[in-house]
N, C-alpha and C positions, 0 to 999 in steps of 0.2 A: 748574331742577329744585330745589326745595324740601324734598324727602326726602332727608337722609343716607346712608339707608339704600338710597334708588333710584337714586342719584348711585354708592354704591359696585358695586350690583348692575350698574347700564351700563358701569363701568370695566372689570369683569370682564366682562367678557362680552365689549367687544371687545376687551380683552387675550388672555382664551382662543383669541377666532377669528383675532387679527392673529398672534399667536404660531403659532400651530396653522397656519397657511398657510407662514408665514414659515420652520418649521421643515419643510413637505411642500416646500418648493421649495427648501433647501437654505440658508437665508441666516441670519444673526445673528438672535436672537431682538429685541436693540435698534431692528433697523429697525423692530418691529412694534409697541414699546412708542411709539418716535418717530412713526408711524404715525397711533397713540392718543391722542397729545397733540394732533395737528397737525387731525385731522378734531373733537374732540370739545373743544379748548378754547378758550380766546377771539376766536379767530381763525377760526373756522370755524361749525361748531353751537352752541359757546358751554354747550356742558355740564357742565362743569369748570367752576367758576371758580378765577381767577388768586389763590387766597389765600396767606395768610403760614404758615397751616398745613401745606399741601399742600406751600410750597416745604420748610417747614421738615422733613418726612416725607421729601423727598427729600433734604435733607442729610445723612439719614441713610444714603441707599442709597450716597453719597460716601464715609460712616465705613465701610461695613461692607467696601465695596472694595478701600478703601486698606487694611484691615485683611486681607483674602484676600490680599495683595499681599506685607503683609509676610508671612504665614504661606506664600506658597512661596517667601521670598527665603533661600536657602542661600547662608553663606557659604565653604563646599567648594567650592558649582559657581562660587561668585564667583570664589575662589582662580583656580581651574583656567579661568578664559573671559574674568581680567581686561585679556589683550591685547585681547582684541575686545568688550568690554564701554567699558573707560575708553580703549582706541585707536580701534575702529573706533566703536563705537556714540558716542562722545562727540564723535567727528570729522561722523558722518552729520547728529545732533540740531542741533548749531551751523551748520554750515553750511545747512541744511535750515531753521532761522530764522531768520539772518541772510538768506538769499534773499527768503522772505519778506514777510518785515518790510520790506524797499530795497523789493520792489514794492508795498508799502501804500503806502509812502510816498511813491515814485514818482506814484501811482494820489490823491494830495492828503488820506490818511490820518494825523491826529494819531501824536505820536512812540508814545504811551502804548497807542492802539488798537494799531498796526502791528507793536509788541511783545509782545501779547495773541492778536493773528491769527497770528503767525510761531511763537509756543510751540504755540499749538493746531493749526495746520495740519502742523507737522514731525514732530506725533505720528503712529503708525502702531498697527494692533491686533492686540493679543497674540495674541485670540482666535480671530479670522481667518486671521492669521499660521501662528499654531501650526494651527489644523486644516483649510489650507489642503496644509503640509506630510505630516498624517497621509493625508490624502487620495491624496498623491502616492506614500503610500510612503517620503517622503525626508526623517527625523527622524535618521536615521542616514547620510544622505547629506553630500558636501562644503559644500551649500550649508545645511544646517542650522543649523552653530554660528554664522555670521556674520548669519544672522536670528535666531535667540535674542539673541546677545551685543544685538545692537540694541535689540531687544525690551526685553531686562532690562535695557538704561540709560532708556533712557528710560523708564519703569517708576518707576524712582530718579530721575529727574528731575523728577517730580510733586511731590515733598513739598518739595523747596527754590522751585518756582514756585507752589505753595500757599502761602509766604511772602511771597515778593519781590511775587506781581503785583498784590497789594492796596493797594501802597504808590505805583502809576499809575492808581489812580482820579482821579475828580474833587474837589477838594479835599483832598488829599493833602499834604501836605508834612513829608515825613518827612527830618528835619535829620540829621547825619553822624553826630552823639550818639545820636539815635533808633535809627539803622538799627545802629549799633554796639551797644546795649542789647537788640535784637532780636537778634542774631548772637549774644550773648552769652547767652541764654537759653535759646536754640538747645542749643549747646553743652552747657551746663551741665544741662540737662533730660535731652537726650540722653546725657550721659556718666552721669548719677546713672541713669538706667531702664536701660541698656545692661550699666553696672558690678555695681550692684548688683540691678538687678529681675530677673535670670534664678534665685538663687537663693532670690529669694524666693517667684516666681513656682511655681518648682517644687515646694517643699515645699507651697506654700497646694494646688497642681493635685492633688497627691498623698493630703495629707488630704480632699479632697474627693471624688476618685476611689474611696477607700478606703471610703464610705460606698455606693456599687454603686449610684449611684440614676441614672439618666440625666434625670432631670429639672431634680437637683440638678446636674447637670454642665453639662448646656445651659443653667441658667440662670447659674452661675459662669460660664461663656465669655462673657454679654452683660455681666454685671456687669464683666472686667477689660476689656473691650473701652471701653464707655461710661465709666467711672472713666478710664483714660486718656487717653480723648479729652478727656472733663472739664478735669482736670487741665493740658493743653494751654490750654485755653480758660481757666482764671483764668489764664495766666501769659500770657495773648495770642496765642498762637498756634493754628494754623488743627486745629479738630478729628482733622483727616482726620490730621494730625502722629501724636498720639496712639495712635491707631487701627492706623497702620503700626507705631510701636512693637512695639504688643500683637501682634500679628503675627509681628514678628522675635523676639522673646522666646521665645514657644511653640512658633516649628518649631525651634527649637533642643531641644526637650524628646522625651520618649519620649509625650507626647496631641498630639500635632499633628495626625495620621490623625482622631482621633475630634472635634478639635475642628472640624478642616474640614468634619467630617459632621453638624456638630451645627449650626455657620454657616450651610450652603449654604441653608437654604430664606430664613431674614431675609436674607440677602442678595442672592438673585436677587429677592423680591420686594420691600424699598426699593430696587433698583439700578430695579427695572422701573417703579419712582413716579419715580426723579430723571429716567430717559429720556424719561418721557411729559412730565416737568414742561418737559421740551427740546425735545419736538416740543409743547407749547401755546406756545412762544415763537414758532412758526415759522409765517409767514405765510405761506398758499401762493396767495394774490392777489399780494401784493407781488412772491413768487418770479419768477410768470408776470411779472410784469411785467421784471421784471429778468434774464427767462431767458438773454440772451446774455452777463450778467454770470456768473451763474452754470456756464455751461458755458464761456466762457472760464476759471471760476479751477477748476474740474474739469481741464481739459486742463492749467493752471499746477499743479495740486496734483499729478497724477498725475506730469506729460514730469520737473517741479522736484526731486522728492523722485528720482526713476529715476538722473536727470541728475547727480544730487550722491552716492548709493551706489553707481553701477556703479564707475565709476574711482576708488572706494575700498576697495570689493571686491577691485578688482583688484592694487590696489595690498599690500594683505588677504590677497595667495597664492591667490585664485579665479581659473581659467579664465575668459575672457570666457562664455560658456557659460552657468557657474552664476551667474555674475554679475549675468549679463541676467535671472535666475531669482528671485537674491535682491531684486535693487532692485523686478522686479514684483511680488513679496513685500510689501514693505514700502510703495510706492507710494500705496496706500488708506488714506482719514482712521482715527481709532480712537477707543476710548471718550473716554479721557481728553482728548480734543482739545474736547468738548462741554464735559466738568467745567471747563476752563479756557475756552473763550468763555460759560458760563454765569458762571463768576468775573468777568469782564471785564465783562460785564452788570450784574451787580449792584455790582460800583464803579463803574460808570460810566465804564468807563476805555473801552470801547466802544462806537459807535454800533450801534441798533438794525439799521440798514440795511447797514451790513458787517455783523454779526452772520447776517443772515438770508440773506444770499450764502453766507459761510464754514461756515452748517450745511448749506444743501442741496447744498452742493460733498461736503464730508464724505460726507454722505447717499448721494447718487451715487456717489461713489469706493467705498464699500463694497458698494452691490449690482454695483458691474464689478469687483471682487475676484475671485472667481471664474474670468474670463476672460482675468486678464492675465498670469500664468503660460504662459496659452496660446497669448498674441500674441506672448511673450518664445520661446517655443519657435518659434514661425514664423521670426523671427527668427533665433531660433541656427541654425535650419538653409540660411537663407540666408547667414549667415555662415563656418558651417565648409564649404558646398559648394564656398566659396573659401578657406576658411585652410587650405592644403595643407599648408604647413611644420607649424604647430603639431599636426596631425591625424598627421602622417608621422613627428614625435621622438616620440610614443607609438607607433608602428607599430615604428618600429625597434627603440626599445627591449624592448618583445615579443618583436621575434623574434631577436633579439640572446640572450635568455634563453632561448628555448626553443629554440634553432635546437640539431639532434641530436638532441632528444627522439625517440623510438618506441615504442608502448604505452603510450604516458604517459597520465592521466585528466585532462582539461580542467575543472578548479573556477570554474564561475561566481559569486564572488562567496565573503568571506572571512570571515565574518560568525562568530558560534560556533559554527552549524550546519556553515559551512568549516572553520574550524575542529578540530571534531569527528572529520570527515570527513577531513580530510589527519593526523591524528594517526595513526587508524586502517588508512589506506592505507600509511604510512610504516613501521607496525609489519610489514604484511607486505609493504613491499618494492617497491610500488610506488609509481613515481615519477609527480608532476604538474606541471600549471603552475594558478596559482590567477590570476583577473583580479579585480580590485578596483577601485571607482571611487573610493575615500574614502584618498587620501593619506596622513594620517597615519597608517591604520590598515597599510598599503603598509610606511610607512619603519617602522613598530613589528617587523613582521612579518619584514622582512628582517633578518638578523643571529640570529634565534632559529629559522629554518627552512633548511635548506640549507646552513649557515655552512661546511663543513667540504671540503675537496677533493675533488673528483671529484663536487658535490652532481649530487641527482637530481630536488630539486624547486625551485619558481620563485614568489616571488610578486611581481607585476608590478602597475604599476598600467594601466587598459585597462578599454573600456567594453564587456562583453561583447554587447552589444545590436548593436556595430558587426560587417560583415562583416569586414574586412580585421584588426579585432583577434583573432578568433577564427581567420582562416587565419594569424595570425602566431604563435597560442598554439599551431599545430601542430594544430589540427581534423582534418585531412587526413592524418596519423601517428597520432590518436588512439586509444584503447583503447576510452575512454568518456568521456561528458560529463556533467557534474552540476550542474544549476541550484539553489542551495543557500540562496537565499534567496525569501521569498512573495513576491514581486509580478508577478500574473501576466500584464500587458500586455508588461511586460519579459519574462516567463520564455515568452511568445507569438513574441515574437519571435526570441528567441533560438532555439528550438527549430525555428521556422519558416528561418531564416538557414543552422541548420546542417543542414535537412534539404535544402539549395538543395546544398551543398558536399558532402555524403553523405548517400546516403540509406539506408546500411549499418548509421552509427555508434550503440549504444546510449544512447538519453538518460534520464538520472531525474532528474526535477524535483519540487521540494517545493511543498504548498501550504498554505495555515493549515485550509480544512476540504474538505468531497468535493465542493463543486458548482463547481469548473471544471476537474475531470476531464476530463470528456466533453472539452471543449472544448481541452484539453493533450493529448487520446490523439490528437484527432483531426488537429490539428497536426502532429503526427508522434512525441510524446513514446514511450517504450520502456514506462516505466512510471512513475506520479504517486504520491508517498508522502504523504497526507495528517496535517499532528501532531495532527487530531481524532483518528484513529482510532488513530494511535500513542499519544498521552497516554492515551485512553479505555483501551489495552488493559492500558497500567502500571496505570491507578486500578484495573483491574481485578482484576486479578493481585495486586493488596495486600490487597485487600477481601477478596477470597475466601481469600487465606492468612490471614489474620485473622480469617477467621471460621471456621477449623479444618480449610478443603479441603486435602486432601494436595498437596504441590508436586507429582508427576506428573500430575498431574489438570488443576492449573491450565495446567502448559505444555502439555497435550497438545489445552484449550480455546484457550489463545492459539494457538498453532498452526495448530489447525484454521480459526480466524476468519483468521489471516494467509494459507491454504493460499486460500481462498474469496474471499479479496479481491486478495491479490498473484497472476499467472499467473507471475513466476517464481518463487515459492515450492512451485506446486502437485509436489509429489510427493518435494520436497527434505527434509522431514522423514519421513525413513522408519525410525520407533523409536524410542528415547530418545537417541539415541549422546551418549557425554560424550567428545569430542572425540578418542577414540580413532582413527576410522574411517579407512582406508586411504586415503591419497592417491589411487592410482587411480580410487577409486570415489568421488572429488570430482566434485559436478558443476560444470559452466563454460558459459556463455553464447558463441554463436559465429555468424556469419554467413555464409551462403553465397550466391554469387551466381550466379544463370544465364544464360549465354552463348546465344548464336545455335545451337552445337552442343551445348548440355548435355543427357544423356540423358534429364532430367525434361520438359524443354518437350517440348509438343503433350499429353504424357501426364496420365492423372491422380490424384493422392493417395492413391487407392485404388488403383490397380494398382503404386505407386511401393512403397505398406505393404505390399504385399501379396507383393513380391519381397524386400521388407526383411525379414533377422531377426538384426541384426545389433546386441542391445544394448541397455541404455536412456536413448531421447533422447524428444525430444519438439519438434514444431514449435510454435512458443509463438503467433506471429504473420509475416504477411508483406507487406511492403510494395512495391508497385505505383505506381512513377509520383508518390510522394510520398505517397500514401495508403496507411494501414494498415489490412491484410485482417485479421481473425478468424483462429483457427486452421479450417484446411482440413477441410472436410468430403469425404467420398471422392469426390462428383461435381468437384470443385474439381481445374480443370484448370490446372498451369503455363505461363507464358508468358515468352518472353525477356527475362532486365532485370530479373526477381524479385528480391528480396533475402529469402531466405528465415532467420528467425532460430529456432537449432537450442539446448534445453538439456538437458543430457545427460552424461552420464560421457564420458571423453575416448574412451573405445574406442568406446561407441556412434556420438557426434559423428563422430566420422572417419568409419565405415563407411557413415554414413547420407549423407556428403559424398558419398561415393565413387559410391553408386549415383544420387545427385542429378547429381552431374557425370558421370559416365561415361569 
């Protein structure tokens, strides 16, 4: 192809479409740029050519990375994760290329490639990593900090193997004086931008800012970005050095937000020229040929890297469990594992032919990402269906704590929504037990909740999803149940578990927005409190007081929207009352159940109302057999086993029992 111009138009284009699928089916946007390289360049159609500009375009998509890298390196969260940053991540990465490396060289691999292939294979991806995690739910779960801390070492491990690996090319011979003058540049570069470049940096950001031009700002960001990679580069050292600097500098500032906003687009698009520059390397004749090479070092890259995190996990204070969670986690090749076998490429310090093994291993390992969390779970359940000890000192402990509890409210989960929630129960007096999967949040929580004699509330660690945790949190004495965090496969089942153990007990479960209501009512939930429609009714309620509406107005609009959305709300705000109103005429939620001789069965709703005049209740909902009925229309006839749920003043509640039961 001879046009520039039609050479760039075909790139695009099947970037657009490789992306655009890549992204409809759920994968990394890189398999698609790899994709693009791999069908359209020298090895394939031959539409690309392999030039010195094209690579040198994507060195830049390397600066601008390393550069996004420093700018979300905080060194707070370093502080606070550097057990499992410099213990655990630093124990997973060594070990994880030391493996290896022994099998390149085992396999008749040069010392120089097999330490090229062991740095790039032990890498794992951030990107996947992390929104593998969001996917689950489980960013604030136990198994989170121990795949970040991983994550963000090796992270940091790139700019010192951005150094070293150039020194195992071909023709190399870097003497003890050499590699000593390089360490020492290192240093010295690093201590003068670290020391003194943040204060400089901030004043320059600030005068700049000050002039309100967004043009002028996004174009300062490329300017200290490229100036310090520069600056790297006369002094010898590898661009990408640089670049992390600029990085760390600025999220130490008050424009970190706006410069990562102003980066993002150069950088996903040189990131998406160095991937495709990674898929034109990649020979997919050669591959086929070599496919059983390749899916053995797939199966070595995935069992290797599992094999060497789990019992360090564990060792780590993980559960076998989360363990198996974490290592499938991290298991799959990642970006930077390409940036350093493309490094290795270009000095030479790599054969072409491991080269073209170790990326379509990489390749594969990422699109089975996805599923190995899932095989890790098959797993754990074959494993805890026999660890009975380990499953039974959480059991005990449960009910060790809640044992005596009655009316107590059961808190799924301790989160600030739990939080919030037991603060508010505790002011009026009611006692809970809270289950919690995340440890440390467990041992924070104990000592600040209950601490005092005779406590009346518990917070435990327990995985509310399980049955036997929930009949040890006392379910079965409970008042109510609260699922207090969004995840609603877990908040599925939970609601589902305890409607197995009653089918009495009140449940309210939260969700982030209204569409898996349906789906939580149907379950068995009592009632779903969604924080769309709660956030929306605060924004509401602001807005309109600020724009002159009288406060009784507004409460008396929130109200009504909550009257029409919540059923047990409907008829609870009756007036303005400011907190005066008679205890008696409080209303209370309460359950009634009919027996084989209770007066209601065989009869019907309408003849039960119609002998009733005893008060104000109201039958909100009734549940049958596991299923929840509507409120009863008059032809709605009761049957034995009803769980009939009643909300009403205490004088009506009683009397309306009375004629229910007989």
């Amino acid at each position: 192809m001879n046009s520039p111009l039609a050479l760039v138009v075909v790139v695009l284009a099947a970037s657009v479409l490789s992306v655009g699928v890549c992204r409809r089916l759920g994968l990394p946007s890189l398999l698609g740029y790899l994709t693009v390289g791999m069908l359209l360049g020298p090895q394939a159609f031959k539409l690309i050519p392999d030039s010195a500009q094209a690579r040198a375009i994507a060195e830049y998509g390397i600066v601008f990375l390393m550069f996004s890298i420093g700018l979300e390196f905080s060194l707070p969260q370093f502080r606070s994760m550097r057990r499992l940053v410099l213990g655990l991540g630093s124990a997973q990465y060594l070990l994880s290329l030391l493996l290896f490396a022994l099998i390149a060289l085992a396999l008749a691999q040069s010392f120089a490639s097999a330490v090229v292939l062991g740095a790039a294979l032990a890498m794992s991806s951030t990107a996947i990593g992390i929104k593998l995690l969001a996917e689950r739910n489980e960013l604030s779960a136990p198994v989170a900090k121990p795949v970040i801390g991983v994550l963000l070492f090796q992270d940091l491990a790139v700019v010192p193997l951005l150094i070293v690996l150039p020194a195992l090319g071909v023709g190399a011979q870097t003497s003890m004086a050499e590699t000593g003058w390089l360490i020492t540049k290192v240093v010295v570069l690093l201590g003068l931008l670290l020391g003194f470049g943040q204060p400089v940096l901030r004043a320059w950001f600030r005068i700049v800012a000050q002039r309100k031009t967004g043009e002028l700002f996004m174009l300062n960001v490329l300017l200290v970005t490229l100036l310090l990679a520069w600056l790297c580069h006369i002094a010898g050292l590898p661009h990408a050095l640089g670049a992390f600097v600029a990085g760390m500098l600025i999220a130490e500032t008050e424009y970190k937000l706006q410069v990562e906003d102003d980066i993002r687009p150069f950088r996903d698009v040189l990131l998406g020229m160095f991937f495709i520059s990674v898929g034109m390397q990649l020979d997919g004749g050669m591959v086929l040929q070599q496919f059983v090479w390749v899916a053995l070092a797939v199966v070595l890259l995935i069992a290797g890297k599992a094999a060497v995190l789990q019992p360090l996990a564990r060792y780590f204070g993980l559960k076998t469990a989360d363990a198996n969670i974490a290592a499938a986690l991290i298991a799959p090749g990642g970006e930077f594992g390409f940036v350093l076998l493309t490094l290795g490429l270009t000095t030479g310090a790599l054969p072409s032919q491991a080269a073209q093994v170790a990326i379509a291993a990489m390749l594969i390992s990422m699109l089975l990402a996805p599923f190995l969390p899932r095989i890790a779970e098959r797993i754990n359940k074959r494993i805890t269906a026999n660890d009975f000890l380990a499953r039974s000192a959480d059991i005990f402990k449960i009910a060790s704590e809640s044992m005596g509890r009655q009316d107590h409210v059961v808190i799924c989960g301790f989160g600030r929504s739990g939080q919030y929630l037991a603060r508010l129960l505790d002011t009026e007096g009611v006692s809970f037990v809270a289950l919690d999967h995340d440890p440390e949040r467990v041992r924070e929580a104990i000592g600040s909740v209950g601490d005092t004699a005779g406590r009346t509330h518990d917070v435990v660690f327990g995985d509310a999803r399980r049955r036997e945790a929930l009949i040890a949190a006392g379910v079965e004495r409970a008042r109510a149940l609260v699922v207090s965090f969004a995840d609603l496969e877990a908040a599925l089942k939970i609601v589902g578990t305890t409607r197995a153990i009653r089918t009495d007990l009140p449940i309210v479960v939260r969700t982030t927005d209204e569409e898996p209501i349906e789906r939580l009512l149907a379950a068995g939930a009592t009632e779903v409190v969604p924080e769309v429609l709660e956030g929306s009714l605060m924004l509401a309620s602001h807005s309109l007081l600020l724009l002159g509406t009288p406060l009784s107005k507004v409460l008396r609009r929130i109200r009504a929207v909550r009257e029409e959305r919540y059923s047990l709300f409907q008829g609870f705000y009756r007036g303005a009352s400011d907190g005066n109103e008679n205890e008696d005429d409080a209303r209370l939620l309460h359950t009634v159940h009919l027996g084989s001789g209770a007066n209601a069965v065989g009869r019907t709703w309408g003849e039960v109302a119609a002998a009733f005049r005893g008060g104000d209740v109201e039958v909100t909902q009734i549940r049958r057999g596991g299923t929840r009925l509507p409120r009863p229309a008059d032809e709605f006839v009761f049957e034995s086993g009803d769980a009939i749920v009643l909300l009403g003043t205490q004088r009506g509640v009683s009397s309306l029992e009375l004629h229910l039961i007989g």
